[in-house]
PDB file of N, CA, C and O in Angstrom:
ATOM      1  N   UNK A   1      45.375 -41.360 -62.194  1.00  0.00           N
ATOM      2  CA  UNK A   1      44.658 -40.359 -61.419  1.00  0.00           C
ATOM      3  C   UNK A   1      44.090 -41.009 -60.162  1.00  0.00           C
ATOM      4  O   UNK A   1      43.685 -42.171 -60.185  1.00  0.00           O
ATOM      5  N   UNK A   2      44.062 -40.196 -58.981  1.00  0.00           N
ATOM      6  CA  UNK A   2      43.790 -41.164 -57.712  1.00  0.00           C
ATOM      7  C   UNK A   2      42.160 -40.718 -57.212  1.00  0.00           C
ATOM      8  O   UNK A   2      41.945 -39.619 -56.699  1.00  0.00           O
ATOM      9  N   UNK A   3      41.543 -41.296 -57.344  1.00  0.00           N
ATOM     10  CA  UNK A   3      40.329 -41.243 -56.955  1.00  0.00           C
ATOM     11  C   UNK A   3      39.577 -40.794 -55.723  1.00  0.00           C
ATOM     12  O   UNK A   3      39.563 -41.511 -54.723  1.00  0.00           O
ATOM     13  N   UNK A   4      38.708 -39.182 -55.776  1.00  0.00           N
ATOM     14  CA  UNK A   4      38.158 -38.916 -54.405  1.00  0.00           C
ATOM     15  C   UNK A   4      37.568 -40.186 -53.788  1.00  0.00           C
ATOM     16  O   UNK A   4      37.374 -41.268 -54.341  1.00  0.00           O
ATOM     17  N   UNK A   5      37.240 -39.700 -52.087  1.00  0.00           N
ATOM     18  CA  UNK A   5      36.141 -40.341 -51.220  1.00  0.00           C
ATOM     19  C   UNK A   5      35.472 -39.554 -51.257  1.00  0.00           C
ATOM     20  O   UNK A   5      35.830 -38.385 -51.115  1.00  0.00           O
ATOM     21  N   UNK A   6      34.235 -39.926 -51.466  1.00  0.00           N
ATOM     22  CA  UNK A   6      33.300 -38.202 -51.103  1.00  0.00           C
ATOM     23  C   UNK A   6      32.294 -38.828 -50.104  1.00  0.00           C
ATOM     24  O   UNK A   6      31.739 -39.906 -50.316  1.00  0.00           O
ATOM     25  N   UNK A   7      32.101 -38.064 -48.992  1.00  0.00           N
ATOM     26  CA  UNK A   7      31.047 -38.791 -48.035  1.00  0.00           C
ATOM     27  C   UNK A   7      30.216 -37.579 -47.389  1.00  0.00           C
ATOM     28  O   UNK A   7      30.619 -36.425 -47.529  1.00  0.00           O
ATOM     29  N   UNK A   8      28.964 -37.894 -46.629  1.00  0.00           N
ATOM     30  CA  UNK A   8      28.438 -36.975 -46.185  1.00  0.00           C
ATOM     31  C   UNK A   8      29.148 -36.880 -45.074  1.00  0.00           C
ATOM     32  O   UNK A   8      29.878 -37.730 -44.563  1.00  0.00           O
ATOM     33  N   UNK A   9      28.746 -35.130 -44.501  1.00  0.00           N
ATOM     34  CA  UNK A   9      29.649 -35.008 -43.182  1.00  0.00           C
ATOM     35  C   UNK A   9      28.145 -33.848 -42.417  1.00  0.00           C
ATOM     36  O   UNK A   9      27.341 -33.243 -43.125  1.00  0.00           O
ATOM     37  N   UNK A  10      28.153 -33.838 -41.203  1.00  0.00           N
ATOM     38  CA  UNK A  10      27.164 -33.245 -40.312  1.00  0.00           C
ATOM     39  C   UNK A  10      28.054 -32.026 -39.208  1.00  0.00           C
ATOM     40  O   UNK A  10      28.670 -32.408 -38.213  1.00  0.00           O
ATOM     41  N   UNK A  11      28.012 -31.358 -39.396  1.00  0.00           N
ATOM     42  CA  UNK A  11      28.912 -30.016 -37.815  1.00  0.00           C
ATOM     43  C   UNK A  11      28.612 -30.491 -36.867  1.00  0.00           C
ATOM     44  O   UNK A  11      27.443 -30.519 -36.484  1.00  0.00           O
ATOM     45  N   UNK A  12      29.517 -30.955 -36.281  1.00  0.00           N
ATOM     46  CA  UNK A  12      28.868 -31.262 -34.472  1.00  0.00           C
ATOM     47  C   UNK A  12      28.370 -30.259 -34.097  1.00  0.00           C
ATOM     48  O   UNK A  12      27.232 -30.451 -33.671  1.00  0.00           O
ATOM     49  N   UNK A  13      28.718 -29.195 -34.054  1.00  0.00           N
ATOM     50  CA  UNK A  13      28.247 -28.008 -33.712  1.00  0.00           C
ATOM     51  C   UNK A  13      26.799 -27.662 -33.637  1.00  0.00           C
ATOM     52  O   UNK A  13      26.084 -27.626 -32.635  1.00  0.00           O
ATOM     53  N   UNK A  14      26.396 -27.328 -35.308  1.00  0.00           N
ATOM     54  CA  UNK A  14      25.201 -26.771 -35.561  1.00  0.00           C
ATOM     55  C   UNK A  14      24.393 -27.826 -36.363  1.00  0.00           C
ATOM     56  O   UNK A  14      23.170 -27.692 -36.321  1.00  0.00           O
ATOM     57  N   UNK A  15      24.858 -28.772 -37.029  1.00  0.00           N
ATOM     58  CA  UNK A  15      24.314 -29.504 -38.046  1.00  0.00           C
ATOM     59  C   UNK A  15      24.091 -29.464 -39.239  1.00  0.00           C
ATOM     60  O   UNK A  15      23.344 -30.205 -39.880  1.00  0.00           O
ATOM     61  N   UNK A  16      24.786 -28.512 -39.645  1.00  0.00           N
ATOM     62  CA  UNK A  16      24.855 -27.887 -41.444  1.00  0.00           C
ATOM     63  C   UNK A  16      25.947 -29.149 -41.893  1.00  0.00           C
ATOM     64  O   UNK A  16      27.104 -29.463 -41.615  1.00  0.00           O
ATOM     65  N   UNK A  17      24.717 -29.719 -42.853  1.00  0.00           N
ATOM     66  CA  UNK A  17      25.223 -30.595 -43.847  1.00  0.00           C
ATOM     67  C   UNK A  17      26.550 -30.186 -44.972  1.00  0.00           C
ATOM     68  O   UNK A  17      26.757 -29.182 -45.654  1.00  0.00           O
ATOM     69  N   UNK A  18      27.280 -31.435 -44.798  1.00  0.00           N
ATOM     70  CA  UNK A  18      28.305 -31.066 -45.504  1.00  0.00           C
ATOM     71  C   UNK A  18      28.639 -32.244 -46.617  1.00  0.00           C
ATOM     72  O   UNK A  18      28.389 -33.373 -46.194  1.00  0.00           O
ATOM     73  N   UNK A  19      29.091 -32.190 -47.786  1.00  0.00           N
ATOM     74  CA  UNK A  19      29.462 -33.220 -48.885  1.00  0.00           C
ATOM     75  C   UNK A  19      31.436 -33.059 -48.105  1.00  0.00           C
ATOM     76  O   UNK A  19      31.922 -31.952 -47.877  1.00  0.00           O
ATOM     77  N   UNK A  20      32.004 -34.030 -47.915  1.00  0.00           N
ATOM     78  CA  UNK A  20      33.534 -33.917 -47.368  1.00  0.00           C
ATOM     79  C   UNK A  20      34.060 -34.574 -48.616  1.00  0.00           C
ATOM     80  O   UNK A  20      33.590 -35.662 -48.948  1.00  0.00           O
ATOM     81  N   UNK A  21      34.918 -34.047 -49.269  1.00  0.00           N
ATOM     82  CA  UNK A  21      35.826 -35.079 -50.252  1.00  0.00           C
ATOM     83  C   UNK A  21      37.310 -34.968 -49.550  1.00  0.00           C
ATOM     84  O   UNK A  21      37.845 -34.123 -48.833  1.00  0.00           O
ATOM     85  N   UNK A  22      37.653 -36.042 -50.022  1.00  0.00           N
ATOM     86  CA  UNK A  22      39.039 -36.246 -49.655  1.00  0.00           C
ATOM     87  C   UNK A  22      39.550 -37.115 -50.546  1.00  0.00           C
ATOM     88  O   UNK A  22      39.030 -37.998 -51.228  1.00  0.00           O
ATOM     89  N   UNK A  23      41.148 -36.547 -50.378  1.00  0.00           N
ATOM     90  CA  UNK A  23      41.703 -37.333 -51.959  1.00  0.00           C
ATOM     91  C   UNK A  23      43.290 -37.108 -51.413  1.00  0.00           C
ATOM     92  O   UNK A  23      43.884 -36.106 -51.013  1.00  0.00           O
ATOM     93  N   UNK A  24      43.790 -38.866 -51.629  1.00  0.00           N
ATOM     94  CA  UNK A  24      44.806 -39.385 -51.625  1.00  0.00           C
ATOM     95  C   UNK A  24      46.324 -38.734 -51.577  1.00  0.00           C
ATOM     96  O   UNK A  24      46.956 -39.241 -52.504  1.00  0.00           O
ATOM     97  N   UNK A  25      46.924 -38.049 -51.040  1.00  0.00           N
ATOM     98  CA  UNK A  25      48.336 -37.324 -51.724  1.00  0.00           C
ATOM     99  C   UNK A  25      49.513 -38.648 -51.832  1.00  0.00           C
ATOM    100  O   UNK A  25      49.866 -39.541 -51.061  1.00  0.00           O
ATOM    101  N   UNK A  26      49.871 -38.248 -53.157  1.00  0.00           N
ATOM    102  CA  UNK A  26      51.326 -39.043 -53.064  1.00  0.00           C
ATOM    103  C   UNK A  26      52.758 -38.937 -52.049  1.00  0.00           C
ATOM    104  O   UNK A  26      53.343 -37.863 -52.190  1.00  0.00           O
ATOM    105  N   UNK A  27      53.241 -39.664 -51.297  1.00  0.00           N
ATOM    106  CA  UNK A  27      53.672 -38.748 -50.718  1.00  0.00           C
ATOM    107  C   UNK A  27      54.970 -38.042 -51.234  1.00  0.00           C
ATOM    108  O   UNK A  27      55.518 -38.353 -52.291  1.00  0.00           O
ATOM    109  N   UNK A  28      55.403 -37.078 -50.402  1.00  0.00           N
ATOM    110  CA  UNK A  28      56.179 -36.013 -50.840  1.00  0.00           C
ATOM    111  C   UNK A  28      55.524 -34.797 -51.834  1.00  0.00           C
ATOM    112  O   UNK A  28      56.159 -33.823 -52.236  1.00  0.00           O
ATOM    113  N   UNK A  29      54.464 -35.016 -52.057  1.00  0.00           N
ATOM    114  CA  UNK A  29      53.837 -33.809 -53.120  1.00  0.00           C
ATOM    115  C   UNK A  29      52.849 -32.960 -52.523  1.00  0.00           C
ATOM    116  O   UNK A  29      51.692 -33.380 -52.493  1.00  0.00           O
ATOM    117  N   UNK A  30      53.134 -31.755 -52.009  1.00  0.00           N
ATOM    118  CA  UNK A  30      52.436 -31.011 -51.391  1.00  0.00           C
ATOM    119  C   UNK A  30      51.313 -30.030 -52.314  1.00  0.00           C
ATOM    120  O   UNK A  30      51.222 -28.851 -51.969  1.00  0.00           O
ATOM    121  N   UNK A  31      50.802 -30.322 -53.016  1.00  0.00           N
ATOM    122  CA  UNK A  31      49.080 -29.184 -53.894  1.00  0.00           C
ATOM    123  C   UNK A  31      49.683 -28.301 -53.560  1.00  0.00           C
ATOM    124  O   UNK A  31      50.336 -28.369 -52.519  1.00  0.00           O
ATOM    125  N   UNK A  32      49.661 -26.913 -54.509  1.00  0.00           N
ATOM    126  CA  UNK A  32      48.937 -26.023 -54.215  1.00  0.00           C
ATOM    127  C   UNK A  32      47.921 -25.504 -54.743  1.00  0.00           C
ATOM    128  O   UNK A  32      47.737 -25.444 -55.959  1.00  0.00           O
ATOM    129  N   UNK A  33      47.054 -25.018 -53.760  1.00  0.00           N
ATOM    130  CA  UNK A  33      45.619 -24.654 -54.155  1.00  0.00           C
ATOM    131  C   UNK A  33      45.382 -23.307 -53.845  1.00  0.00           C
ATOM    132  O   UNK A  33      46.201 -22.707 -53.148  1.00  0.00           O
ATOM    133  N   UNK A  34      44.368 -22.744 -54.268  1.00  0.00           N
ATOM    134  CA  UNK A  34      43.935 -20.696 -54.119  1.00  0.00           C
ATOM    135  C   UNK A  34      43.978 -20.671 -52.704  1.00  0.00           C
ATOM    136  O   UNK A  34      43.144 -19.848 -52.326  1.00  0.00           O
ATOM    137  N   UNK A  35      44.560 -21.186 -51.756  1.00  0.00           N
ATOM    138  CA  UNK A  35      44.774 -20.509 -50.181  1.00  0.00           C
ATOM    139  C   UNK A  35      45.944 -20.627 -50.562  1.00  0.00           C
ATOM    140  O   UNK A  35      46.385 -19.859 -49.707  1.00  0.00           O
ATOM    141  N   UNK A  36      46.891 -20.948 -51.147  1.00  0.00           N
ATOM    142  CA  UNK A  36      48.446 -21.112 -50.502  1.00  0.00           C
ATOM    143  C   UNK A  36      48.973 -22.611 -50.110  1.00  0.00           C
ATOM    144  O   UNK A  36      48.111 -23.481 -49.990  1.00  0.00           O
ATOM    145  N   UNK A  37      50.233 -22.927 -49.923  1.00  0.00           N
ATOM    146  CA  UNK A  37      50.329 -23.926 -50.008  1.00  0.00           C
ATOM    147  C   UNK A  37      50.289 -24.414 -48.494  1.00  0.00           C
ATOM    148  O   UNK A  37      51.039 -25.303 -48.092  1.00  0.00           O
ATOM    149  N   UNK A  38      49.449 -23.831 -47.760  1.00  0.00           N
ATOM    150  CA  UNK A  38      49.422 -24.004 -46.358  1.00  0.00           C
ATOM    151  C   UNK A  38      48.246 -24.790 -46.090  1.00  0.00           C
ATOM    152  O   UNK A  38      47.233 -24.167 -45.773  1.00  0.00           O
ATOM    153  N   UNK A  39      48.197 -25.981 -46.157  1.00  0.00           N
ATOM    154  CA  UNK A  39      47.474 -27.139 -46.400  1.00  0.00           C
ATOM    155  C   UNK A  39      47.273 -27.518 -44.696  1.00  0.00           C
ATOM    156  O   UNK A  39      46.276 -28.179 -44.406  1.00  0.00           O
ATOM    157  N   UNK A  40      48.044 -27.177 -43.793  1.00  0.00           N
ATOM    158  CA  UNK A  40      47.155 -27.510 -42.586  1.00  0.00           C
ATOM    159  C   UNK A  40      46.638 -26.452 -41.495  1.00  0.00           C
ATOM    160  O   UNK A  40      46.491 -26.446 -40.273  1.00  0.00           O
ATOM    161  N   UNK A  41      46.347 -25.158 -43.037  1.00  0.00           N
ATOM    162  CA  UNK A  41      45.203 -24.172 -42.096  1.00  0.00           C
ATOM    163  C   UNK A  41      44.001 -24.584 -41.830  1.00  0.00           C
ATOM    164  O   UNK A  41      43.310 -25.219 -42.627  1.00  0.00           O
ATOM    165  N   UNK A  42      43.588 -24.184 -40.451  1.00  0.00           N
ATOM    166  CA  UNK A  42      42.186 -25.134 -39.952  1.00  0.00           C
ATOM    167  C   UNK A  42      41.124 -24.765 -40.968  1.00  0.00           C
ATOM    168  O   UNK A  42      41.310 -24.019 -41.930  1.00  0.00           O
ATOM    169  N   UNK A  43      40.269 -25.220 -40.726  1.00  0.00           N
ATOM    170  CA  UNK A  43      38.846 -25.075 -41.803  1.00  0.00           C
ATOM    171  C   UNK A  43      38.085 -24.928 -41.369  1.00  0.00           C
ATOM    172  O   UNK A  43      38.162 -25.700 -40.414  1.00  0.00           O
ATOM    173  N   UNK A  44      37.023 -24.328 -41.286  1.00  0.00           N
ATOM    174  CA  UNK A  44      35.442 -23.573 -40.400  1.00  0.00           C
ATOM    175  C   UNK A  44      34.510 -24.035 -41.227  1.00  0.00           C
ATOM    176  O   UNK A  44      34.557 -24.285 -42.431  1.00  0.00           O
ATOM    177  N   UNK A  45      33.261 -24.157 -40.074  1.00  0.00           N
ATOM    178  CA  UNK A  45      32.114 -24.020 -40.710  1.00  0.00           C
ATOM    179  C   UNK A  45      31.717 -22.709 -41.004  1.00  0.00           C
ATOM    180  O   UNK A  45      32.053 -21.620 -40.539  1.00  0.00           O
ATOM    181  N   UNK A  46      30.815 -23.099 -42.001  1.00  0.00           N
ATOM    182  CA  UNK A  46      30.616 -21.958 -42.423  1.00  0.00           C
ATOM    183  C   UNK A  46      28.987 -21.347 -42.019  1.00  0.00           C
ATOM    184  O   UNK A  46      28.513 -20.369 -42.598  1.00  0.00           O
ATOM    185  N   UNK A  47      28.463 -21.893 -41.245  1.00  0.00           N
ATOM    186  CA  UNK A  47      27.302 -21.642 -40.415  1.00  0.00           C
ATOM    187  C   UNK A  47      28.039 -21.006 -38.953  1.00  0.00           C
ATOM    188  O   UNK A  47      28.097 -19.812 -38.657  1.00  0.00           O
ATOM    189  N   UNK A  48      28.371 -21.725 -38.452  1.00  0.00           N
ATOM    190  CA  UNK A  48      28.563 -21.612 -36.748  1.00  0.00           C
ATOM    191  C   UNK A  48      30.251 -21.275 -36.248  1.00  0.00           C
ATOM    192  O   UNK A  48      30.692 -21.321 -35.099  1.00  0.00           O
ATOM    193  N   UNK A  49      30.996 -20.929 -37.524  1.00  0.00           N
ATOM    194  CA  UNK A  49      32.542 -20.858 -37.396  1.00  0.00           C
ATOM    195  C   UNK A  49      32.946 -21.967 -36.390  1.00  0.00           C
ATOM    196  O   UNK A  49      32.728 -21.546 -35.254  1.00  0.00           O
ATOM    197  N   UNK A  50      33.242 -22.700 -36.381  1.00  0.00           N
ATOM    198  CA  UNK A  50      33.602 -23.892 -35.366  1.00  0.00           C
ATOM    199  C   UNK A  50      34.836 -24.184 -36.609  1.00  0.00           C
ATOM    200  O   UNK A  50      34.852 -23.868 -37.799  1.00  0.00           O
ATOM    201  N   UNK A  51      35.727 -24.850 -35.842  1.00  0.00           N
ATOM    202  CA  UNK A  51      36.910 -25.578 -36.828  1.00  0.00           C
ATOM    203  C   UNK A  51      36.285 -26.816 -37.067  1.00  0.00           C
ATOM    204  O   UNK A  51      35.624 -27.436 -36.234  1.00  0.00           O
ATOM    205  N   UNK A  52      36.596 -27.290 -38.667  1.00  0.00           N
ATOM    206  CA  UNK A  52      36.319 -28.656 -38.938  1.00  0.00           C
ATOM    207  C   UNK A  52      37.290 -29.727 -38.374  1.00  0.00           C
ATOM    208  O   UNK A  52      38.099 -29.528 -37.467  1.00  0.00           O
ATOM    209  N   UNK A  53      37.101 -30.853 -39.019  1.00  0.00           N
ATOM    210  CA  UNK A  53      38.705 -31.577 -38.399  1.00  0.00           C
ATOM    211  C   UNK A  53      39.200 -32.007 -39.810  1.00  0.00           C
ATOM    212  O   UNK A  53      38.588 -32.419 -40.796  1.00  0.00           O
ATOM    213  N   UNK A  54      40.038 -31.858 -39.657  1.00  0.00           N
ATOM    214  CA  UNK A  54      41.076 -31.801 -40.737  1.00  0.00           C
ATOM    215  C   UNK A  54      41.791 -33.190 -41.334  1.00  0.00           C
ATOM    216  O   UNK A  54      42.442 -33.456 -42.344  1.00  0.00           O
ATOM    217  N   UNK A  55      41.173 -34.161 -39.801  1.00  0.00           N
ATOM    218  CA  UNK A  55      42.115 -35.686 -40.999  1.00  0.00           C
ATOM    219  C   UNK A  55      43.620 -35.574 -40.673  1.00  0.00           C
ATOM    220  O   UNK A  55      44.247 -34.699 -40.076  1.00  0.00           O
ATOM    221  N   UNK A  56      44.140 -37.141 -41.452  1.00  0.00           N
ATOM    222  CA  UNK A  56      45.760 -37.020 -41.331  1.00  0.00           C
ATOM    223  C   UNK A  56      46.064 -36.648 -42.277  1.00  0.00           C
ATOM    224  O   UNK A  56      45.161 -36.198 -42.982  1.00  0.00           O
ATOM    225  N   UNK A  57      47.603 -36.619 -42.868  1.00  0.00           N
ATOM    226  CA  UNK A  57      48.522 -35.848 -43.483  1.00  0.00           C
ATOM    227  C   UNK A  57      48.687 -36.580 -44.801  1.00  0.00           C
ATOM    228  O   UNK A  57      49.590 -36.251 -45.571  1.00  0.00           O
ATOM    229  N   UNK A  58      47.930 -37.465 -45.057  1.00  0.00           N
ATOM    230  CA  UNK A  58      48.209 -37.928 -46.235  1.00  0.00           C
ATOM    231  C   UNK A  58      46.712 -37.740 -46.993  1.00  0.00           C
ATOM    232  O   UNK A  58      46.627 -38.289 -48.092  1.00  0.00           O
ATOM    233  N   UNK A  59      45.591 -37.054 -46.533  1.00  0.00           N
ATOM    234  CA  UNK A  59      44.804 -36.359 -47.522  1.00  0.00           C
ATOM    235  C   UNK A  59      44.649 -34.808 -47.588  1.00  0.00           C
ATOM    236  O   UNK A  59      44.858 -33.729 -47.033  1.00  0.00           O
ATOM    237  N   UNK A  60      44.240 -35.329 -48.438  1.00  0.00           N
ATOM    238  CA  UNK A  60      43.343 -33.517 -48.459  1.00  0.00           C
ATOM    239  C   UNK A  60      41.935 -33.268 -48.415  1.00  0.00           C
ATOM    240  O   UNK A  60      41.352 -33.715 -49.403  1.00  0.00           O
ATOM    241  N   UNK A  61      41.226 -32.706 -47.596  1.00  0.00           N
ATOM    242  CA  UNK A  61      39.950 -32.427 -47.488  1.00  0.00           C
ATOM    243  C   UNK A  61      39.482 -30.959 -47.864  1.00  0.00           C
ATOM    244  O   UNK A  61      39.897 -29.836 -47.579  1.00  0.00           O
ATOM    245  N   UNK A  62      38.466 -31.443 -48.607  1.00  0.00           N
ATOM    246  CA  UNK A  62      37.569 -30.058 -48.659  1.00  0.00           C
ATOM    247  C   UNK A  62      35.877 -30.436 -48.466  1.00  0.00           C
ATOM    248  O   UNK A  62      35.201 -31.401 -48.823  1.00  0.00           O
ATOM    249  N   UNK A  63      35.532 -29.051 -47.645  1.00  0.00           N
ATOM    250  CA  UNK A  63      33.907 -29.467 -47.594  1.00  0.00           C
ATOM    251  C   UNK A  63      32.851 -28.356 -47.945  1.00  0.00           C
ATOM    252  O   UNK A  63      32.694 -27.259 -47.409  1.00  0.00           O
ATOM    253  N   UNK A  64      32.108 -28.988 -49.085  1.00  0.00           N
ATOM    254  CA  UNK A  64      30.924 -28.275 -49.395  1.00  0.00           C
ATOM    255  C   UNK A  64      29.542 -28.343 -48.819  1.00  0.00           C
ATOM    256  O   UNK A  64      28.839 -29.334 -48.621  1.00  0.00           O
ATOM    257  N   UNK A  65      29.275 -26.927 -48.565  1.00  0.00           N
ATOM    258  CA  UNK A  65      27.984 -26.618 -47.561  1.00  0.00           C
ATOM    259  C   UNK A  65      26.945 -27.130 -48.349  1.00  0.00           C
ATOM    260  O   UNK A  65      26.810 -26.548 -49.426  1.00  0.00           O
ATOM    261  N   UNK A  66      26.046 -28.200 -48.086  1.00  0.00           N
ATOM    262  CA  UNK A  66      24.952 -28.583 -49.340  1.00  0.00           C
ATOM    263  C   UNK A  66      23.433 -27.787 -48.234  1.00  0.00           C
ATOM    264  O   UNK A  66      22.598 -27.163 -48.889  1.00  0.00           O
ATOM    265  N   UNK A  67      23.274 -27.852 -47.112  1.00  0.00           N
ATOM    266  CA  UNK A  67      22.061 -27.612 -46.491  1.00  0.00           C
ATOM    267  C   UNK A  67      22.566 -26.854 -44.981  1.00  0.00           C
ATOM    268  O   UNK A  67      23.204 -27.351 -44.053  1.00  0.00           O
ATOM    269  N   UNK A  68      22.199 -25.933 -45.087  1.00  0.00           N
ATOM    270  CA  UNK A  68      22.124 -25.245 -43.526  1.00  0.00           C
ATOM    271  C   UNK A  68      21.282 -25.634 -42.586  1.00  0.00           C
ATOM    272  O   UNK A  68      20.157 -25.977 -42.951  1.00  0.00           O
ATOM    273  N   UNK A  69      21.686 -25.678 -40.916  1.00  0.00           N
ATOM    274  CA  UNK A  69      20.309 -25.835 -40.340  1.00  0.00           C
ATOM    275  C   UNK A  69      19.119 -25.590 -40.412  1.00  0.00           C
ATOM    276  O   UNK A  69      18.746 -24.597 -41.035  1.00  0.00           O
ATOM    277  N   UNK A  70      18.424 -26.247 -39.930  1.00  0.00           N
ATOM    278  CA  UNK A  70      16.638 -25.561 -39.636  1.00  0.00           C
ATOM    279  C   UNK A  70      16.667 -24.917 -38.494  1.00  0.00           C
ATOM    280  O   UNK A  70      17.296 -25.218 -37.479  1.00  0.00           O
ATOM    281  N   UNK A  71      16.095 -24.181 -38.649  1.00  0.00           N
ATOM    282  CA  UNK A  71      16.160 -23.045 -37.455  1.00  0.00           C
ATOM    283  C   UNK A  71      14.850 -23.915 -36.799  1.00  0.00           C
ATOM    284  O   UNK A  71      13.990 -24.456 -37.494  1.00  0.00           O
ATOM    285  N   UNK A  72      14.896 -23.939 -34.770  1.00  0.00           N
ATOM    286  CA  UNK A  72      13.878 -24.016 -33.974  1.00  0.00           C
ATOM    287  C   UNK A  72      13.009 -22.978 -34.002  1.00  0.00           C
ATOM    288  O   UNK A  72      13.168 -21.851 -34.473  1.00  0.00           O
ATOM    289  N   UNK A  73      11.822 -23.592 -33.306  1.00  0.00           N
ATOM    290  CA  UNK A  73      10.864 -22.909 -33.548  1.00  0.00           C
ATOM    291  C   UNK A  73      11.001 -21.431 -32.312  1.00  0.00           C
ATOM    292  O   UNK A  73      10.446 -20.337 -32.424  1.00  0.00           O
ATOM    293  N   UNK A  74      11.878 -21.884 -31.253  1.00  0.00           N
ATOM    294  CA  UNK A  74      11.981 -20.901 -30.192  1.00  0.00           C
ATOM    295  C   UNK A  74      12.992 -19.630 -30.674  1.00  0.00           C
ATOM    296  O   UNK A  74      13.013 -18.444 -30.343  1.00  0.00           O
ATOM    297  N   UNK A  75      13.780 -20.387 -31.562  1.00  0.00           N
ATOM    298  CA  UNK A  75      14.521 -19.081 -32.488  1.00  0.00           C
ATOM    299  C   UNK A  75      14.218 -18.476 -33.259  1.00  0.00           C
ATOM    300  O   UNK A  75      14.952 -17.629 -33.767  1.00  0.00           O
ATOM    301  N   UNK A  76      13.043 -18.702 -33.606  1.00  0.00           N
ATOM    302  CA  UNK A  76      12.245 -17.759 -34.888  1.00  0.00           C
ATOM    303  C   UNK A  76      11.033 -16.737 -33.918  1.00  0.00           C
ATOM    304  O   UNK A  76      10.367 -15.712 -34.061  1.00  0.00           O
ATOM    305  N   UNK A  77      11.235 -17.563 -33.121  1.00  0.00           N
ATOM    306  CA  UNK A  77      10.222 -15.886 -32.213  1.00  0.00           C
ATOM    307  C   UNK A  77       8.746 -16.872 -32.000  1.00  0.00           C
ATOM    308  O   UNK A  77       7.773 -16.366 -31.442  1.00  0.00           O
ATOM    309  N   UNK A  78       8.720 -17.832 -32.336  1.00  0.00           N
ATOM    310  CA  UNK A  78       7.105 -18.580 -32.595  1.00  0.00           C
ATOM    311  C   UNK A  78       7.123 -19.376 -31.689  1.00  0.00           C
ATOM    312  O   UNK A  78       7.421 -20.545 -31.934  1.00  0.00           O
ATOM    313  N   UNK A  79       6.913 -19.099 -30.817  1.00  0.00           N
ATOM    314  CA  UNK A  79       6.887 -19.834 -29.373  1.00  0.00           C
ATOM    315  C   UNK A  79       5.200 -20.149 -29.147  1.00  0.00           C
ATOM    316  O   UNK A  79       4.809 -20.713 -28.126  1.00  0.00           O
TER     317      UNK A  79
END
C-alpha cells in the first residue's frame, strides 16, 4: 500500500486553511473516484472559488477545508 503526504495548504486567494493529501499513482493506473475518471478536472476553493493547483501527473490530490477565513473587521460593518 503506498503511503499519503498529507500537508497543510493555505488559498492564495482568501486563506481558508486546507489539510492537501496526496498519494503516489503507479504508473499506468488511472483511480476512479465519485467524479469520474477525469482526474485532471481543476479543483476550487471552496470559500473564494479560485482553482487550486493540481500538482503533476503522477499524484493525486485532494483537499479538505479544516478552517475558513476570519472575516475583517471592515467586512463585518464594525468600522
Amino acid at each position: 500500500m503506498l503511503d499519503p503526504q498529507i500537508s497543510n495548504f493555505a488559498c492564495p486567494q482568501c486563506g481558508a486553511k486546507y489539510k492537501r493529501v496526496r498519494l503516489r499513482t503507479p504508473s499506468g493506473i488511472l483511480p476512479v473516484c465519485e467524479f469520474g475518471e477525469d482526474r485532471d478536472r481543476a479543483m476550487f476553493c471552496l470559500v473564494c472559488m479560485k482553482p487550486l493547483p493540481r500538482g503533476d501527473g503522477a499524484f493525486l490530490s485532494k483537499y479538505l477545508l479544516i478552517e475558513r477565513p476570519k472575516r475583517r473587521a471592515e467586512q463585518v460593518g464594525t468600522a
